[in-house]
N, C-alpha and C positions, 0 to 999 in steps of 0.2 A: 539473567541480565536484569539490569533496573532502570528506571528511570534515569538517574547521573549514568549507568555505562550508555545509554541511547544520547546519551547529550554529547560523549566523551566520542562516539563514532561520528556525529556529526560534526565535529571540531576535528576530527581528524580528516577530512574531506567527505562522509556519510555513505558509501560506495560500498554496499555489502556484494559478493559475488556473482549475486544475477543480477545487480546494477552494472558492473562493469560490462558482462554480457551485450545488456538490453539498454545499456546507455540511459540507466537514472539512479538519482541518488535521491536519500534521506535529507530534510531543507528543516526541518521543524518540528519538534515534540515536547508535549507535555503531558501534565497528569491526568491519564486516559484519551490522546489524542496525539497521533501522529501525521506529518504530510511528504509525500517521496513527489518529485519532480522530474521529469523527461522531456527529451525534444525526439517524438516518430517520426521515423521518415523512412526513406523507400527500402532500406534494409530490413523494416518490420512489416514491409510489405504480405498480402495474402495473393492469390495465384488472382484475385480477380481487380489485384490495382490499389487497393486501402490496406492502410494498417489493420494487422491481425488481431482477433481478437482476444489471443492472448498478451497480448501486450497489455491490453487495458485491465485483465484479469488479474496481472503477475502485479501491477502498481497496484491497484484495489486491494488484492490480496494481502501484498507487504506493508500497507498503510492499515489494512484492522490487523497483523499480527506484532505490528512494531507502537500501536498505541494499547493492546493486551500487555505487553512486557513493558511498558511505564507503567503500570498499575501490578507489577510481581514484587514478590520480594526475593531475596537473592537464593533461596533452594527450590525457585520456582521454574517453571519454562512453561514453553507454552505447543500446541500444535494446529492446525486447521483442519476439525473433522468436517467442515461443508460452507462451501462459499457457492454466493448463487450470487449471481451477475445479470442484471440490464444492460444490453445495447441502446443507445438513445439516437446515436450520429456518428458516424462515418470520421476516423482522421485520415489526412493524409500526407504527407512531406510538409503542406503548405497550412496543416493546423497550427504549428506552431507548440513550444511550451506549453506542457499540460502538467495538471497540480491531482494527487490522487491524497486524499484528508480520510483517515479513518478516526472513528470516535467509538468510543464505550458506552454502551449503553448500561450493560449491565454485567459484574464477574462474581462469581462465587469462589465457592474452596474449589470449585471442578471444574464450571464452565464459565466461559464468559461471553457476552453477544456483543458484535459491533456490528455500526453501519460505516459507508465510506461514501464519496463520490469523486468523478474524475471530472477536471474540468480543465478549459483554457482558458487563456491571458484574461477574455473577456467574460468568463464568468457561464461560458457557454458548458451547457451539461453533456458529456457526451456516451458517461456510464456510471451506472449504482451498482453499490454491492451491500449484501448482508455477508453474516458470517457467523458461525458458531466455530469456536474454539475452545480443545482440552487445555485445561490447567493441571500440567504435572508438577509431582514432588520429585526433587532430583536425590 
């Protein structure tokens, strides 16, 4: 995947299959920087009342693996060998629209490192992530 196919999925409504799941899509990408968008609410719920914190992991996650593949070129893919994740704040039904933005830091022929962060409408932080991921040749 390249850069124009991440642009061509977002013109197609941006909805990869754990977005339909988890209710978020793909909103914005460029060259080394991606952003997926959701609204959690009580169906992301954890047993103790908040959104889970996979939820904020799965948006982190797909925001530094879909800003690595704007920067591939087409015999390339990519995989996530380690994502580490901050909790900052608690969502709940009534967070609201949250924005998950990953960026590149740095890719090689092998690896590449991103950072990301989740935020709401207001700009409020509610989790970080790093992330190393493999660069395969296909």
């Amino acid at each position: 995947m390249t850069l124009a196919k991440v642009q061509g999925l977002i013109a197609s409504g941006g909805k990869p299959p754990i977005g339909q799941t988890l209710g978020f899509q793909l909103v914005e990408a460029g060259d080394g920087w991606a952003a997926f968008e959701g609204l959690p609410g009580p169906e992301h719920y954890n047993p103790m009342g908040t959104v889970h914190g996979g939820y904020a992991a799965t948006l982190l996650d797909s925001a530094c693996g879909i800003a690595v593949v704007t920067k591939l070129a087409e015999d390339q893919a990519m995989t996530t060998l380690e994502l580490k994740t901050s909790y900052l704040k608690a969502m709940t039904g009534k967070t609201g629209r949250v924005r998950a933005e990953g960026t590149v830091l740095s890719i090689g022929r092998r690896v590449a490192y991103v950072e990301a962060k989740l935020t709401d409408a207001e700009g409020r932080l509610y989790a970080t992530a790093t992330s190393t991921l493999l660069v395969l040749s296909q």
